[in-house]
Backbone as a ProteinNet text record, in pm:
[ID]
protein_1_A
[PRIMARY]
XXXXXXXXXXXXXXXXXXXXXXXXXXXXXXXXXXXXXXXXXXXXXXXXXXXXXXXXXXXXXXXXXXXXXXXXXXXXXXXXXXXXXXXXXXXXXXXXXXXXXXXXXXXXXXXXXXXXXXXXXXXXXXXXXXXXXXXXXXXXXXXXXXXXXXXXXXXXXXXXXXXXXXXXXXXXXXXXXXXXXXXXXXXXXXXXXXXXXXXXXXXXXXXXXXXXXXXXXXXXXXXXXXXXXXXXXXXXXX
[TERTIARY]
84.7	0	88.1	102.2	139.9	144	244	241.7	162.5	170.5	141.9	254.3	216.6	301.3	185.2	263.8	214.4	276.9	248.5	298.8	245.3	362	341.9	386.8	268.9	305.4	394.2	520.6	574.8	576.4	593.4	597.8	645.6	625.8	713.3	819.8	734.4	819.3	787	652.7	603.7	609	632.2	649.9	564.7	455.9	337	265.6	250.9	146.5	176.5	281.5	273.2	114.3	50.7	-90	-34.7	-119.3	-132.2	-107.1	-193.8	-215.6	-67.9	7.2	134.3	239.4	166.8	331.8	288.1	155.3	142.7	143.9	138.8	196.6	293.8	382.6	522.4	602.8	527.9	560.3	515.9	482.2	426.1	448.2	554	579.7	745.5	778.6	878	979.5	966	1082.2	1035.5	1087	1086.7	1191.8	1153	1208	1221.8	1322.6	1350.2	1425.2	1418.5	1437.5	1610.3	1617.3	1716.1	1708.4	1808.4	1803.8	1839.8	1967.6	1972	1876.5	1788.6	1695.2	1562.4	1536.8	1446.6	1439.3	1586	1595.9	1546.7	1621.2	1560.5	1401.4	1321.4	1164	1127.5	1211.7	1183.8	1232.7	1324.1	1360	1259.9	1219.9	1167.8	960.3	959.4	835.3	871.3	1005.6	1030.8	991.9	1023.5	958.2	1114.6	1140.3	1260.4	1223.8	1145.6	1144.8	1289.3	1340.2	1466.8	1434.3	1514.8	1529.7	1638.8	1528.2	1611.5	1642	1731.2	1770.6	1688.8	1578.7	1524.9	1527.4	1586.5	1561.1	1581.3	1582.9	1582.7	1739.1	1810.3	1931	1903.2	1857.1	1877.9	1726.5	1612	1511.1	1454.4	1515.8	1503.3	1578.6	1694.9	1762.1	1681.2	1641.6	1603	1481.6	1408.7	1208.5	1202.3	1285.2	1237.1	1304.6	1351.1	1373.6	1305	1235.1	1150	995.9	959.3	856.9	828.6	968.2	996.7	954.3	1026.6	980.5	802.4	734	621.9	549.3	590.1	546.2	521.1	682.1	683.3	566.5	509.7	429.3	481.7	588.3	645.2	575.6	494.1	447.4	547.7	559.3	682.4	606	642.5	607.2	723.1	693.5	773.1	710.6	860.5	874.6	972.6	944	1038.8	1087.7	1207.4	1212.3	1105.2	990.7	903.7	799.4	633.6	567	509.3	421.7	369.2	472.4	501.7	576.5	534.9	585.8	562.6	479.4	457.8	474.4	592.3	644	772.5	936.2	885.5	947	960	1052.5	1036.3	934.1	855.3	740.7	675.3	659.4	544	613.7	729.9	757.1	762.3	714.9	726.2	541.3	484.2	343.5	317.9	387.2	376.2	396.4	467.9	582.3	475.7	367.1	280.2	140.1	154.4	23.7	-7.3	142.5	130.4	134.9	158	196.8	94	14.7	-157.8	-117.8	-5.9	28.2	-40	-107.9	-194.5	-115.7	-200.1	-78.2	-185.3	-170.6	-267.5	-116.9	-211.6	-163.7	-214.3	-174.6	-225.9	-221.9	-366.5	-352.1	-298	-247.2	-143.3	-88.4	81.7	112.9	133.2	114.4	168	138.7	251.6	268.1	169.1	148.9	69.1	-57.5	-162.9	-239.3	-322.2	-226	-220.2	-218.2	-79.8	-37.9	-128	-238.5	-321.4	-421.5	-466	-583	-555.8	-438.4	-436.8	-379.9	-376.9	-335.6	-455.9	-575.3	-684.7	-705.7	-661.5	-693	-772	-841.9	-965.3	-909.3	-964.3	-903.6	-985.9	-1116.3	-1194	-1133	-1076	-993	-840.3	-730.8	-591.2	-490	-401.1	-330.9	-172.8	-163.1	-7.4	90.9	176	324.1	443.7	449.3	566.1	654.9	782	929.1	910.5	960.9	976.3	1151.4	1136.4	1261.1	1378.7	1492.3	1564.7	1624.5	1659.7	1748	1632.6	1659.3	1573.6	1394.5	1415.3	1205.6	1165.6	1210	1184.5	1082.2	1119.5	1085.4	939.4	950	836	748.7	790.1	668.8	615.2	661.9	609.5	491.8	575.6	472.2	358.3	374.3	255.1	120.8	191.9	49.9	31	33.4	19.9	-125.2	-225.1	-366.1	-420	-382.8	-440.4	-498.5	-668.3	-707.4	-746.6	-695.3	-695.2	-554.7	-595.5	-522.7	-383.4	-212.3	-143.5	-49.6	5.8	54.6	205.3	316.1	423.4	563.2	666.5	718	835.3	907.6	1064	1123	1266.6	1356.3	1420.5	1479.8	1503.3	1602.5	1644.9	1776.7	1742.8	1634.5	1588.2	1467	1443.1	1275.9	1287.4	1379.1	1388.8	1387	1470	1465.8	1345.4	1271.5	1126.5	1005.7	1046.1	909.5	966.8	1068.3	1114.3	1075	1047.5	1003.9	856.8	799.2	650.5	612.5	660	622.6	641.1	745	789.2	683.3	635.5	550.3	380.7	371.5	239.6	205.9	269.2	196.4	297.2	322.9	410.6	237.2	127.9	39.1	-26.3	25.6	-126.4	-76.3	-177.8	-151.1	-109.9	-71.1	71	36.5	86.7	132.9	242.7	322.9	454.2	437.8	416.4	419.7	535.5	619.2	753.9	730.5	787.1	825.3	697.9	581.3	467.7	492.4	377.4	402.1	500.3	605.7	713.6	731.4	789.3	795.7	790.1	874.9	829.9	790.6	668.4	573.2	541.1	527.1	474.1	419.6	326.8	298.7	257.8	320.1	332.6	251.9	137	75.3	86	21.5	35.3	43.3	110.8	142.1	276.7	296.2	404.2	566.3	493.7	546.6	601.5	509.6	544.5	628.1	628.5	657.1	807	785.3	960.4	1040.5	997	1043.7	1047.7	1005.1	1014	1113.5	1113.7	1219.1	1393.8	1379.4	1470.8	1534.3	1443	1497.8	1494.2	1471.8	1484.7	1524.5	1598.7	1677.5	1567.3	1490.3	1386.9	1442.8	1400.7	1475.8	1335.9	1402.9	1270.9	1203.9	1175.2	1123.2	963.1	959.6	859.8	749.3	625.2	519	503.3	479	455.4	266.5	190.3	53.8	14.5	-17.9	-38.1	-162.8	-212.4	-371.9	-390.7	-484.7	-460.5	-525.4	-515.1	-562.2	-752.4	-727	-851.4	-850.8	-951	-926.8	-1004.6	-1132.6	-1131.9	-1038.7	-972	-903.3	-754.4	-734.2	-630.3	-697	-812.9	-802.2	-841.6	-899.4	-890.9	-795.2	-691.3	-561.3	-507.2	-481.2	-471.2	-558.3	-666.1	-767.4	-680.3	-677.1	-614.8	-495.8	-391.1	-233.8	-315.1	-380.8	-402	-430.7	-531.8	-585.1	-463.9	-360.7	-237.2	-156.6
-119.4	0	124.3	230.5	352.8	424.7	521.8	599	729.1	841.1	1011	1095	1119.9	1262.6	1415.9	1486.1	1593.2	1725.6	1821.4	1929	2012.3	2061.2	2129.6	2314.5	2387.5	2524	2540.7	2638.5	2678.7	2835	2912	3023.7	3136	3265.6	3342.6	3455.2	3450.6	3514.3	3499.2	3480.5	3450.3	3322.4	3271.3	3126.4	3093.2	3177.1	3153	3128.1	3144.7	3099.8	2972.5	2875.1	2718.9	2638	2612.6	2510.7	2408.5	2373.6	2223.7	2124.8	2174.2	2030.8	2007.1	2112.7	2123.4	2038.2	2086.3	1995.5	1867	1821.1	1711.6	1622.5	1686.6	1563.5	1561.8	1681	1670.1	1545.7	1541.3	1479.6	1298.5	1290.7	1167	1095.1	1232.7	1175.4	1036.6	1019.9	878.2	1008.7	1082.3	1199.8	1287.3	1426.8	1542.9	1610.4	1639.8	1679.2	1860.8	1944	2013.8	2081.7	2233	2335.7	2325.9	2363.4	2376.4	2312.1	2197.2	2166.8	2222.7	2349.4	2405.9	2515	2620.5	2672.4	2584.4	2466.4	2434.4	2326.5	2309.5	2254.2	2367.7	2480.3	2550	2537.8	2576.7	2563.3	2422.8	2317.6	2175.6	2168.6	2240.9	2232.2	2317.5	2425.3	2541.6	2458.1	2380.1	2282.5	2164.1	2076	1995.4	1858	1915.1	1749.6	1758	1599.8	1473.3	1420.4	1467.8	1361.1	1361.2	1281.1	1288.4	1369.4	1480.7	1540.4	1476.1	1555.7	1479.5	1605.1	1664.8	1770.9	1766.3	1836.4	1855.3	1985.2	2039.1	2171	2179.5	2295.9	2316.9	2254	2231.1	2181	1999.9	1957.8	1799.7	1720.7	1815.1	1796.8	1674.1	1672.6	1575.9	1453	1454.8	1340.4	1288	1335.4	1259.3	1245	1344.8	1248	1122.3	1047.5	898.7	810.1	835.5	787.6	778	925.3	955.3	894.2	877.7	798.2	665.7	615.9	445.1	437.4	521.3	523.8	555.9	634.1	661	486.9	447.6	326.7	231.7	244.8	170.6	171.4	255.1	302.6	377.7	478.2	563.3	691.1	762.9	916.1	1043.1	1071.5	1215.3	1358.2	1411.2	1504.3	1674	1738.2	1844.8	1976.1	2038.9	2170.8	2290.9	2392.3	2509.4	2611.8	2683.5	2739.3	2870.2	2879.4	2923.2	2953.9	2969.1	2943.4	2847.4	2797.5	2676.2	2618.3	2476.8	2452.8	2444.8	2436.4	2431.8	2596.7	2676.7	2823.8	2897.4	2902.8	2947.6	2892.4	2808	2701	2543.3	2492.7	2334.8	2257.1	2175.9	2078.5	2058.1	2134.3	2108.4	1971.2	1970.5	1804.7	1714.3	1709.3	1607.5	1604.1	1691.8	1656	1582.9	1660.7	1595.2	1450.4	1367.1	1247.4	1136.4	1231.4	1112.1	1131.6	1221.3	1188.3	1131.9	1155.8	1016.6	902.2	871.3	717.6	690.1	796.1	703.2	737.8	821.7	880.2	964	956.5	1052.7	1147.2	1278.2	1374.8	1472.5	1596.4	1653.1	1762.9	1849.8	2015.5	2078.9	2085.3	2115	2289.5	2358	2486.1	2565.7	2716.4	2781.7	2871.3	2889.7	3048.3	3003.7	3127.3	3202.4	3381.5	3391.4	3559.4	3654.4	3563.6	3654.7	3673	3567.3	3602.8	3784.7	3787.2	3828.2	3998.6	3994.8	4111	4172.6	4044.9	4046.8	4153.5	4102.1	4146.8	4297.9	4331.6	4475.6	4556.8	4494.2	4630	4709	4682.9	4795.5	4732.8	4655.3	4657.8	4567.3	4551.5	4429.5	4327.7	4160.7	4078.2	3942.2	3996.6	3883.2	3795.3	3870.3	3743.3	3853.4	3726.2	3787.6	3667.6	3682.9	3626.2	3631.8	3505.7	3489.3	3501.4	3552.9	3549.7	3509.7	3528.9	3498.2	3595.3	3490	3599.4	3601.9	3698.6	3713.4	3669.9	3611.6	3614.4	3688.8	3636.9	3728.5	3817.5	3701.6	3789	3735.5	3562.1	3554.4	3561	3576.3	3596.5	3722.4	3793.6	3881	4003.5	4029.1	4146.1	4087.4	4019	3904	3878.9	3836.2	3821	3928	4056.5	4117.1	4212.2	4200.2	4232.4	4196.2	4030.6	3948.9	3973.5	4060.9	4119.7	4223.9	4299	4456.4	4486.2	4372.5	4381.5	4278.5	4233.6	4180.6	4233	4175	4291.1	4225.9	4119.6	4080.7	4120.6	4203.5	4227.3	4112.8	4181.8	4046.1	4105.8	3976.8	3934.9	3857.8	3977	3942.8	3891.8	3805.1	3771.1	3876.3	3970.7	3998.7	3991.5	3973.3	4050.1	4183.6	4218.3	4358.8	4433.3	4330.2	4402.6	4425.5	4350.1	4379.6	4463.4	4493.8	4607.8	4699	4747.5	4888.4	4888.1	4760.9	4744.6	4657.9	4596.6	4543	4610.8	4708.9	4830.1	4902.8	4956.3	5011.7	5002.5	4853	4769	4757.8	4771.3	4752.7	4838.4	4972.7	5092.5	5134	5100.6	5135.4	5069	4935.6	4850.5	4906.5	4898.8	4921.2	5072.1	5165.1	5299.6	5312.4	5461.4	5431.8	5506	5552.4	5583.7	5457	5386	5213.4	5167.5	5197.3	5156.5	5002.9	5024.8	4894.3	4900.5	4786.7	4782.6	4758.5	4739.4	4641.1	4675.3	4497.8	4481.5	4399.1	4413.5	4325.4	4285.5	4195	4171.5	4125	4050.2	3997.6	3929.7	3924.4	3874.6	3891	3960.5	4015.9	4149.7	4199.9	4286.7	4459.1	4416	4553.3	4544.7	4451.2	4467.1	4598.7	4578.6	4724.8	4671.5	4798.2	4795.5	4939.5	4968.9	5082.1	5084.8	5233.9	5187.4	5364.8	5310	5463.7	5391	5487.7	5439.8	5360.8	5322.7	5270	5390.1	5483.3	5571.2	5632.2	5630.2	5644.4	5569.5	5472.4	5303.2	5347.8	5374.8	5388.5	5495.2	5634.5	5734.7	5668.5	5636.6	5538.3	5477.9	5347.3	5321.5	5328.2	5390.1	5498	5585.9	5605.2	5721.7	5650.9	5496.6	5416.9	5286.1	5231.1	5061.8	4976.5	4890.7	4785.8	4665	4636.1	4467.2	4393.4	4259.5	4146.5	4105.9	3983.3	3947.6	4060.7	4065.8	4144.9	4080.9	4141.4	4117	4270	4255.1	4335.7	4275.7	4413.2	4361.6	4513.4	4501.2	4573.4	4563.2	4675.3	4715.5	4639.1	4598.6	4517.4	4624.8	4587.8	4684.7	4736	4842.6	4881.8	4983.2	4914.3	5037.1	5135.9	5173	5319	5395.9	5355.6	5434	5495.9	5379.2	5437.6	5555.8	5477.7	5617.7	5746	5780	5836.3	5981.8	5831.6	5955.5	5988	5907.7	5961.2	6082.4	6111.5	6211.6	6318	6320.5	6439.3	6473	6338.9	6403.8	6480.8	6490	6492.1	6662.1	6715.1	6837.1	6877	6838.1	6934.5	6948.4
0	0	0	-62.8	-87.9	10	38.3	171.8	113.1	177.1	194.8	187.4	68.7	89.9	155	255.6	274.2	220.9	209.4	152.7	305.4	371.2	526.7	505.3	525.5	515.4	621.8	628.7	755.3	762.8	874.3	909.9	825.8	780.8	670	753.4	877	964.3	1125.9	1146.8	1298	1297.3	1422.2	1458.6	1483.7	1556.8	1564.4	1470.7	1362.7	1253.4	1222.4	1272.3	1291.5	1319.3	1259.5	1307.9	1422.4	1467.8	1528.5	1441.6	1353.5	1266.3	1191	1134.8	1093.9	1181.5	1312.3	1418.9	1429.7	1408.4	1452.6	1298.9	1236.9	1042.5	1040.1	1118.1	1117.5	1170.4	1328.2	1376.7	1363.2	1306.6	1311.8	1136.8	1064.8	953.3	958.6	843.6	858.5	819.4	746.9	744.3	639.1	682.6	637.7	506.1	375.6	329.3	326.4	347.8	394.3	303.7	262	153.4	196.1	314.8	381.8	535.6	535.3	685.1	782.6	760	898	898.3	842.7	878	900	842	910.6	1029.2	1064.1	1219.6	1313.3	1279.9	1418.5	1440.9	1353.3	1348	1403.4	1359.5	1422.2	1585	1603.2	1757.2	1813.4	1775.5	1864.6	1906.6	1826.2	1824.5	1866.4	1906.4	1955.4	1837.8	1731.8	1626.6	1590.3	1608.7	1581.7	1472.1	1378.6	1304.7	1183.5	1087.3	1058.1	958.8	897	778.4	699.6	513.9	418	283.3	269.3	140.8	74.9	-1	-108.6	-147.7	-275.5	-325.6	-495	-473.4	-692.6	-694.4	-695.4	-723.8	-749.4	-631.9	-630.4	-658.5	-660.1	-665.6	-754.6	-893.5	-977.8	-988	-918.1	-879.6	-782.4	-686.2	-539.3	-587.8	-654.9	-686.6	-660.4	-790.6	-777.2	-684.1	-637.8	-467.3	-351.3	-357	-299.3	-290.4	-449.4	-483.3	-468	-468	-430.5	-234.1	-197.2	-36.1	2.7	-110.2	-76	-126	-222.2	-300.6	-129.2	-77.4	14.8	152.7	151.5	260.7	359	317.8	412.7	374	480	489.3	525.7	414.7	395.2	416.8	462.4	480.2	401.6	330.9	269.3	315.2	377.2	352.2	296.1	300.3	264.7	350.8	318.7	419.4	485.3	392.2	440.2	332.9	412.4	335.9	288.4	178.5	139.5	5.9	30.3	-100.3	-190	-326.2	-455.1	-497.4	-408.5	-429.7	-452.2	-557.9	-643.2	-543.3	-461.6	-410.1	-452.2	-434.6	-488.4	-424.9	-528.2	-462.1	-610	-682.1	-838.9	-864	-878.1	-973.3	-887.8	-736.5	-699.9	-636.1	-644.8	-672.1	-778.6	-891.5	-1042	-1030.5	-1000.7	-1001.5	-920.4	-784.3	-715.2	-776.4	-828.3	-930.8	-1082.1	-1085.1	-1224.7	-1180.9	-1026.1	-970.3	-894.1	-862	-832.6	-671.3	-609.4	-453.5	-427.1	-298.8	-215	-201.6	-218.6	-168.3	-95.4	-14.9	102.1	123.5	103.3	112.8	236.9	349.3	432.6	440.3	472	472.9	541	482.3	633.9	565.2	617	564.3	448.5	367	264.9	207.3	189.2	142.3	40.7	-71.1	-123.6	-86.1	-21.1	45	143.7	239.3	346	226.3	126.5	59.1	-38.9	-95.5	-171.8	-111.7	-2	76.4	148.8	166.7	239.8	135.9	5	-110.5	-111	-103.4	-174.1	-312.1	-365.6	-526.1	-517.6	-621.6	-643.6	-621.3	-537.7	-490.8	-605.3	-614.3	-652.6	-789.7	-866.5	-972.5	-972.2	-986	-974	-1019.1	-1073.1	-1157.6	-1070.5	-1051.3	-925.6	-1040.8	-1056.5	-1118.2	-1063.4	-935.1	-857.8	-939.4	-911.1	-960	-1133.5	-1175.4	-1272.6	-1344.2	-1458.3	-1527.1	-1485.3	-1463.1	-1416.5	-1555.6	-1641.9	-1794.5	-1908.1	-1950.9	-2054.5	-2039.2	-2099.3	-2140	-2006.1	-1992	-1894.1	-1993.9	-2091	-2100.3	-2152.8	-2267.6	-2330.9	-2206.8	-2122.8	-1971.4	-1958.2	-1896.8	-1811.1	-1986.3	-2059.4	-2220.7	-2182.6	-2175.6	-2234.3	-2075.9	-2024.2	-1893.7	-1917.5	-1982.3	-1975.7	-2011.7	-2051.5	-2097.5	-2018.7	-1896.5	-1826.8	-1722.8	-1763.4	-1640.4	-1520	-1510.9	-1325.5	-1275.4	-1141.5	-1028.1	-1086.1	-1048.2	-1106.8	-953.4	-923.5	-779	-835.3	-772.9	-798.8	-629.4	-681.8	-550.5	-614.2	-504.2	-562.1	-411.8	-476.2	-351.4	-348.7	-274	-199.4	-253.3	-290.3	-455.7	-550.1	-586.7	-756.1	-724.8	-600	-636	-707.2	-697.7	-763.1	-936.7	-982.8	-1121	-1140.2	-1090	-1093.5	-1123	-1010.3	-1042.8	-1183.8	-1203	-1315.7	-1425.5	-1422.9	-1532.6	-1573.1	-1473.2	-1464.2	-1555.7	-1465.1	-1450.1	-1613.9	-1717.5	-1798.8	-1876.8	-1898.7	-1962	-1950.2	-1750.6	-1757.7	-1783.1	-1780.6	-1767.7	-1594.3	-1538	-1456	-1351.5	-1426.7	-1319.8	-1289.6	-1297.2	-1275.8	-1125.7	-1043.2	-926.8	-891.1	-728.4	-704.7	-543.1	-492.3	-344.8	-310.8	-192.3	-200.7	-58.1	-27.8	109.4	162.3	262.1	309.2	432.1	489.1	617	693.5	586.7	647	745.6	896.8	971.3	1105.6	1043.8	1139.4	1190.5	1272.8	1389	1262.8	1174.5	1088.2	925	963.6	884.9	800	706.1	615.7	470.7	455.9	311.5	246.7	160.4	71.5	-21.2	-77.2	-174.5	-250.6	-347.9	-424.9	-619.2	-678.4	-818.4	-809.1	-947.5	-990.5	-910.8	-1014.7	-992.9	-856.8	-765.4	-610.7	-569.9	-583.9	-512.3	-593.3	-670.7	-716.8	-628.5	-670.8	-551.3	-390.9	-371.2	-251.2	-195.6	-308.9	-286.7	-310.9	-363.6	-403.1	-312.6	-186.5	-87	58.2	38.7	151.7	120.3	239	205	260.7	178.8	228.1	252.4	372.2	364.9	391.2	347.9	357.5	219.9	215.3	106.8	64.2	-91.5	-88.6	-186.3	-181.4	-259.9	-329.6	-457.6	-513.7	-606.3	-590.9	-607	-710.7	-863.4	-916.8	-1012.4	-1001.6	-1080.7	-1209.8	-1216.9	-1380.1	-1495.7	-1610.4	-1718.5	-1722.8	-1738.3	-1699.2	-1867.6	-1929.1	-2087.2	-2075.5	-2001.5	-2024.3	-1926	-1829.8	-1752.9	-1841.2	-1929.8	-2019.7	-2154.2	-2154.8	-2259.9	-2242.9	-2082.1	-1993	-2029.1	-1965.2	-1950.5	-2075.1	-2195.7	-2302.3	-2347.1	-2350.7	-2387.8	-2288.7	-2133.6	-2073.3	-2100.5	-2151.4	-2177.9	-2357.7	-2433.3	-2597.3	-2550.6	-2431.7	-2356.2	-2378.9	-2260.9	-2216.3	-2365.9
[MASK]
++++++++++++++++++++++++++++++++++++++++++++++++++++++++++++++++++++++++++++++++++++++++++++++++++++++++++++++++++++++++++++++++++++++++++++++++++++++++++++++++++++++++++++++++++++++++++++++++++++++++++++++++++++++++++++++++++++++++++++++

């Protein structure tokens, strides 16, 4: 009989947003695959779960699958996480969901943190349909991506880090119109929490005149066509 794989959300910055139910699949799994084992020992000590960890990340991910799959075959219940957040959210986990569902493996996503959520909901922008992007291209197909949204009119939900915001928004801003409103929320969950809202345009001056640390969400207005032709008619005035 086939084991379980679980897919276990962990904390993005409060320790507290750990479930019950999280420590207790943890604990009662045959072993944990782990983004990183020494950040996610501490989270395993600070909850007291022994259970054994095992390397999984974008590097070894496709070597270890079918290894992995042979142990689930076996009736061993694995349990996966990241170093934060829910996996297979622009984290490793898609190909090894992929791998137990071509093999007929239970798999159970248990609910909990994640970032865009939380960033989604305190931008102000329409929530009801929205389009996740995560990170964007770093060199190839970058520009071709962020193109192929510029007429999308659901709300679009981006992941960056704290080095590239500045050339992120740049980019937007240059593609979408630099007035199309944006959020950028960092440091969800943790002691200096924030979220910034205004235009493209703002969000750039912004950051520009301050050092942000912390992973960020960036959450921007989707295409709205009379609002563009809007402003075209008032720049045609001036």
């Amino acid at each position: 009989m086939s084991g379980k794989l679980y897919f276990v959300p962990t904390p993005i910055g409060n320790l507290k947003d750990m479930t019950f139910r999280a420590v207790e699949v943890l604990n009662e799994s045959d072993v944990i695959l782990a983004e990183d084992t020494r950040n996610s020992g501490i989270l395993l000590k600070h909850y007291e779960i022994h259970t054994p960890m095992r390397s999984y990340h974008m590097h070894n991910e496709h070597h270890a699958t079918e290894d992995i799959i042979r142990q689930l075959k076996e009736g061993q219940t694995i349990s996966i996480i990241t170093d934060a957040g829910t996996p297979g959210i622009s984290d490793p986990g898609y190909l090894l969901a992929k791998s137990c569902a071509e093999n007929q493996i239970t798999i159970e996503c248990l609910p909990g943190a994640t970032a865009f959520v939380p960033a989604l909901v305190v931008s102000g922008l329409p929530n009801n349909e929205f389009s996740f992007i995560g990170f964007l291209p770093v060199k190839k197909g970058r520009k071709s991506k962020i193109d192929s949204l510029v007429h999308e009119k659901r709300t679009l939900v981006f992941y960056e880090s704290p080095h590239k915001i500045g050339r992120t928004l740049a980019d937007l801003a240059q593609a979408f119109g630099a007035e199309r409103k944006a959020s950028l929320s960092r440091e969800i969950s943790k002691k200096f929490e924030e979220t910034l809202r205004g235009t493209l345009h703002e969000l750039i001056q912004l950051t520009d005149t301050r050092t942000l640390k912390g992973e960020m969400v960036v959450v921007v207005e989707g295409f709205n066509e009379d609002k563009t032709i809007q402003t075209e008619e008032n720049s045609s005035i001036d």
